[in-house]
C-alpha positions in Angstrom: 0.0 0.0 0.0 1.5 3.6 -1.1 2.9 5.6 1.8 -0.1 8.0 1.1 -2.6 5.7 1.3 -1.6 4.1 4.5 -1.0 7.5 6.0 -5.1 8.2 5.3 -6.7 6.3 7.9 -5.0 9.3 10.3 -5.6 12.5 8.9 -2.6 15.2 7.9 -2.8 18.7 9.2 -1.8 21.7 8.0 2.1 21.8 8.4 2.2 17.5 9.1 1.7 16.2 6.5 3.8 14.5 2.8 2.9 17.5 1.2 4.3 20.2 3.8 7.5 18.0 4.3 7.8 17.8 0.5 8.0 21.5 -0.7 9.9 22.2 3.0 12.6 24.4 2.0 16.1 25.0 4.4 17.6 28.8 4.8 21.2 27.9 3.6 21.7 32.0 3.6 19.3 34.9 3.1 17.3 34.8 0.3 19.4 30.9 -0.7 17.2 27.9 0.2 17.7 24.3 -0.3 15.6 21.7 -1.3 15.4 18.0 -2.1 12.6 17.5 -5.2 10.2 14.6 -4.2 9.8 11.8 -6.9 6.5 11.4 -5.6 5.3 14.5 -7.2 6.2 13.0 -10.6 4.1 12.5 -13.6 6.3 9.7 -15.8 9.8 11.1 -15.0 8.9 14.9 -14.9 8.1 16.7 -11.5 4.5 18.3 -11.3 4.3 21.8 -12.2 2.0 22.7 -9.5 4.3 20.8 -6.6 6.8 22.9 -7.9 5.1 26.6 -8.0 4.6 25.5 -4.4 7.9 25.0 -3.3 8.9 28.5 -4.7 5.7 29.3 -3.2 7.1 28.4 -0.3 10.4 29.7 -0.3 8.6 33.3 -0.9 6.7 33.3 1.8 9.8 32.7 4.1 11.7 35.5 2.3 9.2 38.1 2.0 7.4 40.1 5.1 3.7 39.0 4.1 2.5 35.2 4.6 0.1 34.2 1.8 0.6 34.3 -2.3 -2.0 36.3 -4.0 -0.4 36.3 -7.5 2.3 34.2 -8.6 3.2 33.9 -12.3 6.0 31.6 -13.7 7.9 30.5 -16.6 8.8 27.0 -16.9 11.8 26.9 -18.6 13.7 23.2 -18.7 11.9 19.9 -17.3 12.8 19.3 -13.4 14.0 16.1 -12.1 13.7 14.5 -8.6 16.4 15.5 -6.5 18.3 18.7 -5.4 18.0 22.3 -6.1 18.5 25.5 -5.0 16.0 28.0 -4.9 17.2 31.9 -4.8 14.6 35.0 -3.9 14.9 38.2 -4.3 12.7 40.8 -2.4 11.3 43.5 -5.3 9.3 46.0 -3.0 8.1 45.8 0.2 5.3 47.8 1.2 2.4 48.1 3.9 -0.5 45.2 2.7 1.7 43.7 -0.1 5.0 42.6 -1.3 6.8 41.4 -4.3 9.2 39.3 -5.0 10.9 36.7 -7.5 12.3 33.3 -7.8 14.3 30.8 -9.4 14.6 26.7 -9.4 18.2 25.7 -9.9 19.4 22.4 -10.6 22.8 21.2 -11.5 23.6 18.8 -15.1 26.0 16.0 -15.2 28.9 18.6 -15.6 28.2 20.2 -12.2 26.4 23.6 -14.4 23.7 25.5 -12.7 20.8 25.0 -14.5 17.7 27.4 -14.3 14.3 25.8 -13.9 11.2 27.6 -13.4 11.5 31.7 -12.4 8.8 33.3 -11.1 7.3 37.1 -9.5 4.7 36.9 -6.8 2.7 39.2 -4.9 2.1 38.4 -1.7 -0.6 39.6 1.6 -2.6 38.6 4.4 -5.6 37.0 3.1 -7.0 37.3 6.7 -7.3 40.9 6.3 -9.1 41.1 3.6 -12.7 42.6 3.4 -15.3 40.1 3.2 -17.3 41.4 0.5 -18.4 39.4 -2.6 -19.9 40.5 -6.3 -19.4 37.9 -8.5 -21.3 36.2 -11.5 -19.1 33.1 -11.2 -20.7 30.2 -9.8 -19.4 26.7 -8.5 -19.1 24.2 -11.2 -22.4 21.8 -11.6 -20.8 18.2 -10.7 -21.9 14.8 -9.3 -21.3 13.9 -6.2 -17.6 12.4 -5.1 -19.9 8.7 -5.1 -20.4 9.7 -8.6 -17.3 10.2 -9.9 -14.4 8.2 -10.3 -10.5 8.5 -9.7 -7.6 6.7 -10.6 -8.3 3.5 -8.7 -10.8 2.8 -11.0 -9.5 2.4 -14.2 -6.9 -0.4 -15.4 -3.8 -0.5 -13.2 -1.0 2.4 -14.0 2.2 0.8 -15.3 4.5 1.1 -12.0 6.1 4.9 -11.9 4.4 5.9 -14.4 2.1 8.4 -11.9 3.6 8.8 -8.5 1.6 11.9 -7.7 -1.8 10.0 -8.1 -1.1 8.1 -4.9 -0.4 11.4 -3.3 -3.8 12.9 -4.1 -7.8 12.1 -4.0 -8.9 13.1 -7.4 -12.4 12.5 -7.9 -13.5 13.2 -12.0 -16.3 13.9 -13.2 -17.9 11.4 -15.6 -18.7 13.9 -18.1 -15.1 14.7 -18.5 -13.5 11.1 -18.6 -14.8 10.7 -22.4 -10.9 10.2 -23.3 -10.6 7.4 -20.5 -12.8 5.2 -22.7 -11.5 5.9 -26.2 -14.3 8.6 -26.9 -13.3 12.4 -26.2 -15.8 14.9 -26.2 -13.9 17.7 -27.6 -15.0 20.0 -25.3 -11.9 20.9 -23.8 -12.9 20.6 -20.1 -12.0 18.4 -17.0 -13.7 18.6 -13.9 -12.5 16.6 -10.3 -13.5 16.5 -6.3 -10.0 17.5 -5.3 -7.6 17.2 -2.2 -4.6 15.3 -0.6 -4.6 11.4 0.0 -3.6 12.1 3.8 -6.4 14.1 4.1 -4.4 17.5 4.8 -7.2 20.4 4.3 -6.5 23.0 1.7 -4.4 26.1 2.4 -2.9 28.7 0.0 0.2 26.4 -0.9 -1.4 24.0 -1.8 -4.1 25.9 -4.0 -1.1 26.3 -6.3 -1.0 22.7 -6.4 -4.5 22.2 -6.9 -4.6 24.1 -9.6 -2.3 22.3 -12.1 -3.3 18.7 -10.6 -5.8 17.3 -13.1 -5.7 15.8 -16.2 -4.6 18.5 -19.4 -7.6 19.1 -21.6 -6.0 18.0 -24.1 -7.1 14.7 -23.4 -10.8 15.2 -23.6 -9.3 17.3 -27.1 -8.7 14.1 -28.4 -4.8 14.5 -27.9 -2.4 12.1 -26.0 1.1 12.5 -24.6 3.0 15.0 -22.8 1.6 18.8 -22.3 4.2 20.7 -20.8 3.5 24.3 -18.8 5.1 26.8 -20.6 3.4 29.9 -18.2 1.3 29.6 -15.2 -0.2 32.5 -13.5 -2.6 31.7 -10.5 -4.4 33.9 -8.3 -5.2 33.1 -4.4 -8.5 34.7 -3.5 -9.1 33.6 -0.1 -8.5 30.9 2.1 -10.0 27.6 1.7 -13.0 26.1 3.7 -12.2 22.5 5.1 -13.1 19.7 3.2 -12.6 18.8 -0.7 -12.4 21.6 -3.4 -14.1 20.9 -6.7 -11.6 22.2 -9.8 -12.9 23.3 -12.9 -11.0 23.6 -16.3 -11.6 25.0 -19.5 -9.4 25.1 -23.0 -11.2 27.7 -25.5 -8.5 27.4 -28.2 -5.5 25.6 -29.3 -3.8 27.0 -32.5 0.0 26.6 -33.4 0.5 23.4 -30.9 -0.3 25.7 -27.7 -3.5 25.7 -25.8 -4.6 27.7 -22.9 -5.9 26.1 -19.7 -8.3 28.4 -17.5 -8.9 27.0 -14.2 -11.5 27.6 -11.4 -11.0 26.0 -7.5 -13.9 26.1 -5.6 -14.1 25.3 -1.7 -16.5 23.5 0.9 -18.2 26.9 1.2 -19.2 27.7 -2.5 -16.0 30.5 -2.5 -14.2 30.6 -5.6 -10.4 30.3 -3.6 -8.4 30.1 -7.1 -7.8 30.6 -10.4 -5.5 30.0 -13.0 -4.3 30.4 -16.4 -1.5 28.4 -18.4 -0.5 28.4 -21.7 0.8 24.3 -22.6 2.0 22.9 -25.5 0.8 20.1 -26.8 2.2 17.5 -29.4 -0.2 17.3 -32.4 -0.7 14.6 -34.9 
């Protein structure tokens, strides 16, 4: 039984649990942290986009004054691997309810060169002191219920390594969106899941920027197959999460010139949209 699995039957908090000892970052010097890339965050050999914008995530909100990400925006630039890196901040402006910063992944290649991963700005705050107020015309996406829906342990068995971060997460999708599971993809462009961690760690911002590049790509329900690598990722943090399992939401409008767009809506307990996100992906045509 995976480590994840077994770990369920007791329930992760917030700060305990794989997740929060995965993206845990160590202060080598200021603004220098160190960190040792989980291979349980891996999709085939590459490591999750989302894990990864939370480790930076991470590594910000040590660096800078305020606690929570309300904007983060980066640029995947070469594929990660499991293993070390360095992550370097650098403190932008600083100012009474917000602050900027940015960041870079580092790894090293087999001739002992730094090589630059991911870099990234972010805006951070205190969602805690934010008004309460909402006007909004966005609604929670309509879905089955979690009984309703089905994750990866009911399909045909993964071949082994091939999806480490499934055993790290409770994915719930929704039937209408699974079309490309059975052969027949609706060409809609969307995927829709019951989302949150396999330990059953509640949502908090972090891991909102997990959340929100954790599902299948729409490509799949496009009718494509393979590989769609991040090329951009901006999410936005609007509040924090209710306890209990968010519902995810994604759309593609368009995909011209082998690059598609993902839009993505996380929704809380509570009926609070707690996230977005936009990528831009490519995707291997033909």
């Amino acid at each position: 039984m995976p480590e994840a699995a077994s770990a369920a039957a007791v329930r992760a908090t917030i700060g305990d649990s794989e997740f929060d000892r995965d993206t845990a970052v160590t202060r080598r010097a200021p603004g220098v942290y160190d960190i040792d890339l989980s291979a349980g965050w891996t999709i085939i050999n590459a490591v999750n986009g989302g894990y990864l914008l939370a480790v930076l995530g991470r590594a910000l909100g040590d660096a800078l004054p305020h606690p929570d990400p309300f904007t983060i925006s980066a640029h995947y630039l070469t594929a990660s691997q499991p293993g070390p890196a360095v992550v370097r901040t650098e403190t932008v402006r600083t100012g009474r309810s917000l602050s900027t910063g940015q960041a870079s992944l580092l790894q090293y290649d087999d001739e002992g060169n730094e090589v630059e991963r991911i870099r990234v700005l972010a805006t951070y705050g205190d969602l805690d002191a934010l008004p309460d107020d909402v006007r909004t015309s966005a609604k929670p996406p309509a879905m089955p219920s979690m009984d309703q829906c089905f994750g990866p342990e009911d399909g045909p068995a993964p071949v082994e390594g091939s999806s480490a971060i499934a055993d790290r997460l409770m994915l719930k999708l929704d039937p209408a969106t699974l079309g490309w599971a059975l052969g027949q993809p609706s060409g809609r462009g969307e995927m829709r899941a019951w989302f949150g961690l396999a330990d059953g760690r509640d949502a908090d911002p972090l891991s909102l920027l997990l959340a929100v590049d954790a599902l299948p790509p729409t490509a799949f329900e496009l009718g494509l197959k393979g590989w769609v690598p991040t090329v951009e990722l901006t999410a936005h943090v609007r509040c924090r999460p209710a306890p209990g399992p968010l519902r995810v939401s994604i759309t593609t409008r368009n995909l011209a010139g082998g690059f598609l767009e993902e839009d993505a809506e996380v929704w809380d307990s509570a009926d609070r949209l707690v996230a977005q996100s936009r990528q831009l992906a490519r995707v291997r045509l033909g």
